[in-house]
Backbone as a ProteinNet text record, in pm:
[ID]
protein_1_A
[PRIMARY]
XXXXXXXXXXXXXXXXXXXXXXXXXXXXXXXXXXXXXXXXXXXXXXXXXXXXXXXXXXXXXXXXXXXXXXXXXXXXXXXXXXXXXXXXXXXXXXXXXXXXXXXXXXXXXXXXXXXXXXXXXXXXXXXXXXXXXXXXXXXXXXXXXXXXXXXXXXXXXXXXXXXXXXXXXXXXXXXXXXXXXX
[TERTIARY]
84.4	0	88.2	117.6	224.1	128.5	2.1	-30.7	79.2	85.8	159.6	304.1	357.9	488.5	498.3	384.6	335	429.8	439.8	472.8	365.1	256.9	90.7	143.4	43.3	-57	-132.7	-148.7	-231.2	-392.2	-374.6	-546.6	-563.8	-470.6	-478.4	-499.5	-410.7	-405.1	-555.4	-617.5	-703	-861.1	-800.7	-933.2	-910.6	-804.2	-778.7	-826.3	-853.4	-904	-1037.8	-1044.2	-1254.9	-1295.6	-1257.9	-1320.8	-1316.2	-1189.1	-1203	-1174.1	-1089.4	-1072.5	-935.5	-894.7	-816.6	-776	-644.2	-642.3	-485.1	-539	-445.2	-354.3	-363.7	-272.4	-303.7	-194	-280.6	-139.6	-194.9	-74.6	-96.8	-13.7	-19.7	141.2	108.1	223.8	241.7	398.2	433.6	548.5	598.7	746	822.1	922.8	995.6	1092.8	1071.5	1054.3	1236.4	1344.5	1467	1458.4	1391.6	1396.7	1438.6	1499.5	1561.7	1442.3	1382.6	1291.2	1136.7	1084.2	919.2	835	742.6	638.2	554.3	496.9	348.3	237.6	176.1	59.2	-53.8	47.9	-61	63.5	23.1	109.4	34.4	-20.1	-117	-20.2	59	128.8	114	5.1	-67.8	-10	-50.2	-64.7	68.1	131.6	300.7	361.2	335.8	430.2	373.5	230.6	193.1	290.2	283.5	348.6	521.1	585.3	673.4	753.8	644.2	635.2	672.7	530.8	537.9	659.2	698.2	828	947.1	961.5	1056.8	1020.4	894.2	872.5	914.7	941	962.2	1092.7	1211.4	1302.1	1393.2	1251.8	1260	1373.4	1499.6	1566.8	1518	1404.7	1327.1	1269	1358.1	1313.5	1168.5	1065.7	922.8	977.2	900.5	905	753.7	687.7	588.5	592.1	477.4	448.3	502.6	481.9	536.8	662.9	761.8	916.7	951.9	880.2	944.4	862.9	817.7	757	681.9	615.1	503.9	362.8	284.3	141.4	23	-62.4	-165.9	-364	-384.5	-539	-593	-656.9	-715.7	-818.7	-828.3	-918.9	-1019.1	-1156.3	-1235.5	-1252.4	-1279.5	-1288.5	-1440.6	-1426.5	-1553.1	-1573.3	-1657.1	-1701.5	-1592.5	-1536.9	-1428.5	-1312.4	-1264.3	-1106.1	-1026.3	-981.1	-882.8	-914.4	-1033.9	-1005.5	-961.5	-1025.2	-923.9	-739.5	-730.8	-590.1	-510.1	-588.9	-518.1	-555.4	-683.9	-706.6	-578.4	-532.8	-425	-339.7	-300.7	-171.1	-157	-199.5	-199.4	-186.1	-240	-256.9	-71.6	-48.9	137.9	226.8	183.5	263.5	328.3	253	323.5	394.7	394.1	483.1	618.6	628.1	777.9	819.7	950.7	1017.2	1033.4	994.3	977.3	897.6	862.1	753.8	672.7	528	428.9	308.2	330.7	210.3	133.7	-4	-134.2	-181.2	-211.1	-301.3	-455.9	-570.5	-717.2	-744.3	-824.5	-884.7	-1037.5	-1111.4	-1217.8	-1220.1	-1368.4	-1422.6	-1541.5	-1515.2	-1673.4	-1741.3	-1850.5	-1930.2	-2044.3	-2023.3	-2118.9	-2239.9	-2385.8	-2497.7	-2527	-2448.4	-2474.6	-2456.4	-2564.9	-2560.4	-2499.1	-2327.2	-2296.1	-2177.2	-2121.9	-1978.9	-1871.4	-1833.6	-1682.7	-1582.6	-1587.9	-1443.3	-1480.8	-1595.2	-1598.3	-1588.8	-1468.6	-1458.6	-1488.4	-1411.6	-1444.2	-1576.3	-1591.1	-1692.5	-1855.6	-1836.7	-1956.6	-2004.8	-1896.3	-1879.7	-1942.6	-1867.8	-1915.1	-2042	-2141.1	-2247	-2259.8	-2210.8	-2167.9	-2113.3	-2009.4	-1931.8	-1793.2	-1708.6	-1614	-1461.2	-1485.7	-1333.3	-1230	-1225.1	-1100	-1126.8	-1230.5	-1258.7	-1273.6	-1307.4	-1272.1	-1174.3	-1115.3	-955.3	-979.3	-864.1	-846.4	-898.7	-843	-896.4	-1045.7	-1119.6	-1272.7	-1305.6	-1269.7	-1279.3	-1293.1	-1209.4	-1167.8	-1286.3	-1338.8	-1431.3	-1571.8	-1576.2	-1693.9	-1720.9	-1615.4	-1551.8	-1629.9	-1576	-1574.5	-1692.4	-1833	-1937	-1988.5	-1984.3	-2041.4	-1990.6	-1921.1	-1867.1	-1934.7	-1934.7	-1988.5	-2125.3	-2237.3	-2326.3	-2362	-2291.7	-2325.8	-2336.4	-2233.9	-2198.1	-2293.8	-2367.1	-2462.1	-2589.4	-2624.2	-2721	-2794.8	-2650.7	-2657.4	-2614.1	-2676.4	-2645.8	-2482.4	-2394.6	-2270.5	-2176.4	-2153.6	-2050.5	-2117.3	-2032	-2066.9	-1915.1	-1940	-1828.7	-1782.1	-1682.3	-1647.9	-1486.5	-1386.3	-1252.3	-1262.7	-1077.5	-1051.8	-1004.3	-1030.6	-954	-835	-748	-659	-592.8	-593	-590.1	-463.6	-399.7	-235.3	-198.9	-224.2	-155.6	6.3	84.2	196.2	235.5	247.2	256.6	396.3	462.7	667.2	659.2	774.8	790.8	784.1	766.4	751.7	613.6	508.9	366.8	330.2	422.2	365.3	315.2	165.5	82.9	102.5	104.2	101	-15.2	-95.1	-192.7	-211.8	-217.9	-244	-400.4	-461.7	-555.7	-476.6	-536	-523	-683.7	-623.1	-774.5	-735.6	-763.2	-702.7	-835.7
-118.3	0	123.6	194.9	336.3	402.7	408.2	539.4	609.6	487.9	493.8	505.2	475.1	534.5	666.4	787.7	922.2	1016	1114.8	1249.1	1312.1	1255.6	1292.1	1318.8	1365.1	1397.4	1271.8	1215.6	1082.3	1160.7	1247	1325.7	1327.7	1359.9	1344.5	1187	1102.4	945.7	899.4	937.8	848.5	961.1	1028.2	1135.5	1047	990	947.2	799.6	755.4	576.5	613.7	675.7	726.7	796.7	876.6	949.4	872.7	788.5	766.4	599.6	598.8	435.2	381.1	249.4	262.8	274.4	280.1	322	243.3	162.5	50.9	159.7	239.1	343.3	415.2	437.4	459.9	463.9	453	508.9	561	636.1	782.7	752.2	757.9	735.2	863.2	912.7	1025.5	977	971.6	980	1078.9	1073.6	1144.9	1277.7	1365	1459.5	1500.1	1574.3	1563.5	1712.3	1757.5	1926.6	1883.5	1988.2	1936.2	2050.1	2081.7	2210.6	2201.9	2206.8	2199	2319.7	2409.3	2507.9	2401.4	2383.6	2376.6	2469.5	2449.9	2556.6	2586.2	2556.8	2618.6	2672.4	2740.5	2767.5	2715.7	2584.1	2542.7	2433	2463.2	2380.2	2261.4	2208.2	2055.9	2009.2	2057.9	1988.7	1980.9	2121.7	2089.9	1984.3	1992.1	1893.6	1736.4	1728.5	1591.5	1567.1	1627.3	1653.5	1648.7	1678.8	1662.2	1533.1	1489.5	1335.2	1252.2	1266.2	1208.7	1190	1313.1	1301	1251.8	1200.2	1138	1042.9	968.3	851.1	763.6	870.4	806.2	777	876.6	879	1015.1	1074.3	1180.9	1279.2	1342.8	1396.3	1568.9	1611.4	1722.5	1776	1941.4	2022.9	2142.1	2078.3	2114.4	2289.5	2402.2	2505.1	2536	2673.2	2733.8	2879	2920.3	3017.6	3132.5	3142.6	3223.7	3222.8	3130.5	3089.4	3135.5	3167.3	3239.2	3380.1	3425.4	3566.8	3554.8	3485.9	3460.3	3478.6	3573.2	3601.2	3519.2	3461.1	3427.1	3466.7	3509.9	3543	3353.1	3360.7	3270.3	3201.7	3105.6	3035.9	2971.2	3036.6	2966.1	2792.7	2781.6	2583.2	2563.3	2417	2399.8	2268.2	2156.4	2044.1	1922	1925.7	1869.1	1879.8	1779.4	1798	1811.7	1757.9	1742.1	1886.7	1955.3	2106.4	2208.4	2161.6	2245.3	2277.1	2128.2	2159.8	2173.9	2196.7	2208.8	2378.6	2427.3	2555.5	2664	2571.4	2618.2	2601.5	2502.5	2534.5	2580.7	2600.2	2714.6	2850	2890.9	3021	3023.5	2963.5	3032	2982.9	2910.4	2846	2973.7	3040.5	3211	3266.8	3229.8	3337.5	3249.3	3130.8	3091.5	3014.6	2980.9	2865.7	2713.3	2705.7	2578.8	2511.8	2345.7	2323.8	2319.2	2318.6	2360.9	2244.1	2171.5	2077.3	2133.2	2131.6	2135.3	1998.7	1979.7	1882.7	1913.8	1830.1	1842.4	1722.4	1715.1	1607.1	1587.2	1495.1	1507.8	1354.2	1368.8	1293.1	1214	1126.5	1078.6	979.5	940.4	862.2	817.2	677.9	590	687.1	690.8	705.2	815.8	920.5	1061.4	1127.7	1256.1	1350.4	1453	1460.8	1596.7	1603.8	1743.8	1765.9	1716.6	1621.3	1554.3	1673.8	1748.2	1800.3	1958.2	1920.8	2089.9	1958.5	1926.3	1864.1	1931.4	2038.4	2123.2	2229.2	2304.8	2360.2	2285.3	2132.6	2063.2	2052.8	2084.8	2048.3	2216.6	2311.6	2470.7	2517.3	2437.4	2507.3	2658.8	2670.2	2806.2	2932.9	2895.1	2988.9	3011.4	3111	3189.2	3094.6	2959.8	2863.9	2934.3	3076.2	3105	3223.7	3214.5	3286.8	3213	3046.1	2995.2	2896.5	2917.8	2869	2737.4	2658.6	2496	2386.6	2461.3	2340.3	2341.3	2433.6	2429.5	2393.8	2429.6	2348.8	2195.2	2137.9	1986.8	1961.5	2029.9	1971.4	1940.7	2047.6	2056.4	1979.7	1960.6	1811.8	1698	1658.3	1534.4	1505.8	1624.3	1608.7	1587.7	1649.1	1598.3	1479.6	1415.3	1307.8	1183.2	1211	1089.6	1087.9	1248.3	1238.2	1163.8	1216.4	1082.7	952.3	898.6	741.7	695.8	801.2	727.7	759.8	856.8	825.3	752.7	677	541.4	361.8	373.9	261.1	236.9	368.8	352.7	326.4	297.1	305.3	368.4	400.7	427.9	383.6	364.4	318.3	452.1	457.5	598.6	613.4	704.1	709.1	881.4	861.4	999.9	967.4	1037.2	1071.8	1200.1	1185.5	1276.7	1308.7	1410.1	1443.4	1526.3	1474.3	1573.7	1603.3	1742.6	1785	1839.1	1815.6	1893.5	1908.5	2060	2145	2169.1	2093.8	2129.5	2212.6	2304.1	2444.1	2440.1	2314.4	2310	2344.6	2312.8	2331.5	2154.8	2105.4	1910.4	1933.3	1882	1848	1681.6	1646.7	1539.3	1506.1	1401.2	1421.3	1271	1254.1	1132.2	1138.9	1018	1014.7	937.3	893.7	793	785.1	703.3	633.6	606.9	661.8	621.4	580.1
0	0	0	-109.2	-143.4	-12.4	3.2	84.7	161.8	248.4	383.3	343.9	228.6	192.5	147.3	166.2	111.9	250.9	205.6	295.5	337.9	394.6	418.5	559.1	581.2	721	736.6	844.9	911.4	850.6	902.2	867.7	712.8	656.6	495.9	450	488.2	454.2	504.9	618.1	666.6	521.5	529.6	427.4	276.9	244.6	92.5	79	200	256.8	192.2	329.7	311.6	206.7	105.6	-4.8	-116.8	-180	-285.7	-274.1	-169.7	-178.5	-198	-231.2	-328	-494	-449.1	-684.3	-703.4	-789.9	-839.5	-956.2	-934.3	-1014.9	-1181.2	-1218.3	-1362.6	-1456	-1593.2	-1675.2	-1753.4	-1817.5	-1878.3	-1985.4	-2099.2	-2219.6	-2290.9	-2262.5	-2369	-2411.8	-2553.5	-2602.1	-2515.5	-2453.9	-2358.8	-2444.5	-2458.9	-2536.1	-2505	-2636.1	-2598.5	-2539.8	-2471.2	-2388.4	-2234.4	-2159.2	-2052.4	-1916.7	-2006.7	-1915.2	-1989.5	-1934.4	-1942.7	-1886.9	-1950.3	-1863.4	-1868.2	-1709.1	-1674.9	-1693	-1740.2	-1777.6	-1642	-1572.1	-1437.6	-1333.7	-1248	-1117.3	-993.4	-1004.7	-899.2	-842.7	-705	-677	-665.2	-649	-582.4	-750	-851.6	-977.7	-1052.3	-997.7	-1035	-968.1	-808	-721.2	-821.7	-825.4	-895.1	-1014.2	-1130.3	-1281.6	-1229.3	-1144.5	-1134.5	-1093.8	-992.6	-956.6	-1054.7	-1119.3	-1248.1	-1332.7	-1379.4	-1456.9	-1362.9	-1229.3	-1175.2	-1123.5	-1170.7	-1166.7	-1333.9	-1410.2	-1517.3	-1549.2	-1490.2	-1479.7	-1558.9	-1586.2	-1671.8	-1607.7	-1687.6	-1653.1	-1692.9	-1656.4	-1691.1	-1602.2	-1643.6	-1496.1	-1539.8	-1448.4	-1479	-1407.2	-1496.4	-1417.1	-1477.8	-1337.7	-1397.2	-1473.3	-1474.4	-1521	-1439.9	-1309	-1213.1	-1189.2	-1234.2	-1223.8	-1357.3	-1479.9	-1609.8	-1620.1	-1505	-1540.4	-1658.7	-1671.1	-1754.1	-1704.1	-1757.7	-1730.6	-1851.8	-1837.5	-1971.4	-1901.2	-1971.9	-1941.4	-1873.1	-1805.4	-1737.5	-1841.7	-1829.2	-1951.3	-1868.3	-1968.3	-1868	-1919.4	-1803.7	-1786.8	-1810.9	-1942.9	-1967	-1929.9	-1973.5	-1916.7	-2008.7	-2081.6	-2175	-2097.1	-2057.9	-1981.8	-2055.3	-2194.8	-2311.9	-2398.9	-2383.1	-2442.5	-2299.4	-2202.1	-2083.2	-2080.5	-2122.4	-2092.3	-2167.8	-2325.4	-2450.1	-2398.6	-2348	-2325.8	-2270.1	-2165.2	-2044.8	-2144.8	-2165.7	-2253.7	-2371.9	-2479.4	-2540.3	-2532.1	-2422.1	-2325.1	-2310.3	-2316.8	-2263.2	-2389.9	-2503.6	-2623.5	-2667.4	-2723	-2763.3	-2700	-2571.8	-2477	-2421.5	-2452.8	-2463.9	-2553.4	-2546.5	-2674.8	-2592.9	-2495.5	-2377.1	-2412.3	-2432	-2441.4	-2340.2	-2356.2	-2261.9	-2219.2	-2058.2	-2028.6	-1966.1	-2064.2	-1930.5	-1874.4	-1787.9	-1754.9	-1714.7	-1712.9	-1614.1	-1593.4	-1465.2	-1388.7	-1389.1	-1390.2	-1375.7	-1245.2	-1186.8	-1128.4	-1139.3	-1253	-1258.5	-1221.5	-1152.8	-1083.2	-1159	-1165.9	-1264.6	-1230.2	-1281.2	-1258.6	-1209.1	-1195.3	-1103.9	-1211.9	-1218.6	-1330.9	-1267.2	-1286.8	-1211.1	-1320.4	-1351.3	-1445.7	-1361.5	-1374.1	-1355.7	-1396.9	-1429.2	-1481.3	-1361.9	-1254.9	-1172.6	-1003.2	-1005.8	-897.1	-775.4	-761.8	-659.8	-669.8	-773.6	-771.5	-764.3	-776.5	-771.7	-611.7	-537.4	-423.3	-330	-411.5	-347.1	-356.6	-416.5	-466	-489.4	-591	-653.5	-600.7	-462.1	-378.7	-452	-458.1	-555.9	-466.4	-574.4	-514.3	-441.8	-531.4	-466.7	-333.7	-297.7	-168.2	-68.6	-86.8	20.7	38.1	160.5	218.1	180.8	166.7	120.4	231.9	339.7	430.5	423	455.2	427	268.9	207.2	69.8	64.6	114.1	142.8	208.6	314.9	431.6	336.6	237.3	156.3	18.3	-6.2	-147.9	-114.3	72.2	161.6	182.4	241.4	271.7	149	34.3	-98.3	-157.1	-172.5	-202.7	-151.9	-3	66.7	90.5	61.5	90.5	-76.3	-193.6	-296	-253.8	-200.4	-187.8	-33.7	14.3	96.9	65.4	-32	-136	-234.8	-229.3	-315.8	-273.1	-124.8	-56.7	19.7	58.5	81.5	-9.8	-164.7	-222	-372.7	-459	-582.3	-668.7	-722.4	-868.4	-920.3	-906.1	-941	-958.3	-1084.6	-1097.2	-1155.6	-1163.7	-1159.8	-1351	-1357.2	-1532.4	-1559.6	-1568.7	-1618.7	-1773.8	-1790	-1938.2	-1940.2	-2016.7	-2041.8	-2193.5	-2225.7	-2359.1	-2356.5	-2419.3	-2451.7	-2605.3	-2596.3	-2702.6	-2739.7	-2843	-2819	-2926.7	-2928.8	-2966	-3138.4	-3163.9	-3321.6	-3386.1	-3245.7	-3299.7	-3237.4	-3240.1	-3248.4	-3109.7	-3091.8	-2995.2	-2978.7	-2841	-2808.6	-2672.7	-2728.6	-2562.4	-2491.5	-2420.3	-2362.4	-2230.7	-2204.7	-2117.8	-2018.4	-1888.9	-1777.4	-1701.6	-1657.5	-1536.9	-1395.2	-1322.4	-1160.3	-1100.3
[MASK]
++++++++++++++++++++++++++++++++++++++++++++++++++++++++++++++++++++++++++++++++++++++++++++++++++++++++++++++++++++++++++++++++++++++++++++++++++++++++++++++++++++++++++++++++++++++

């Protein structure tokens, strides 16, 4: 069980038992690109520290930087219900503004039989409160109560995975995208 081999919080590990379960992992295929530096198309640390993982789980000798580490600004894109145009969205948004190639990634959450947008994980959860006005830990508290008030809506469990979507854009124009399933 990796959990317990994590740099968590006991309070975090025992929240990742109870919300989603376990996850036999996932995989995610890119030709390993010959650039030694990468923009992430976000400055959202949770998703860099992840993406960085990633590339040193692969053995990738590639140093991920963001947008905020190259003084790079891009208009905010709004997020629609398509995860694979989200993160072609995000990354595009910064292709023009360097010679680096550029990964976005998006996540969705979807649950067999529940009519809700998988790709507004958190905002499904705020009932239409401004994400970024409220603090993370209360965020989390409000993910948790929606999550589980699904899965005890529906007899205590629901069938349910995460999907991740990764585009990278290399400085030639060549798009490359891959899916996963966790």
């Amino acid at each position: 069980n990796d959990l317990e081999n994590l740099d968590w919080s006991e309070k975090i590990k025992i929240a990742q038992r109870n919300w989603i379960g376990r996850s036999e992992g996932a995989e995610v295929r890119f030709d390993i690109v010959p650039h030694a530096k990468i923009l992430a198309a976000t400055n959202n640390t949770s998703k860099v520290d992840r993406m960085r993982k990633l590339l040193r789980s692969l053995g990738a000798q590639i140093e991920l930087t963001t947008p905020k580490e190259e003084n790079l600004n891009a208009d905010e894109a709004p997020e629609t219900s398509d995860l694979l145009q989200n993160a072609e969205t995000k990354t595009r948004a910064y292709v023009k503004k360097t010679n680096l190639p550029v990964l976005g990634t998006d996540s969705g959450f979807f649950i067999d039989g529940i009519n809700h947008d998988p790709a507004k994980v958190k905002r499904n959860a705020l009932g239409g409160r401004d994400e970024k006005a409220v603090p993370q830990a209360e965020a989390a508290k409000l993910m948790l109560e929606y999550y589980r008030k699904i899965a005890e809506d529906h007899g205590g469990s629901v069938d349910a995975y995460w999907e991740d979507v990764f585009v990278l854009v290399l400085p030639d124009g060549t798009v490359r995208q891959a899916k996963s399933r966790r």
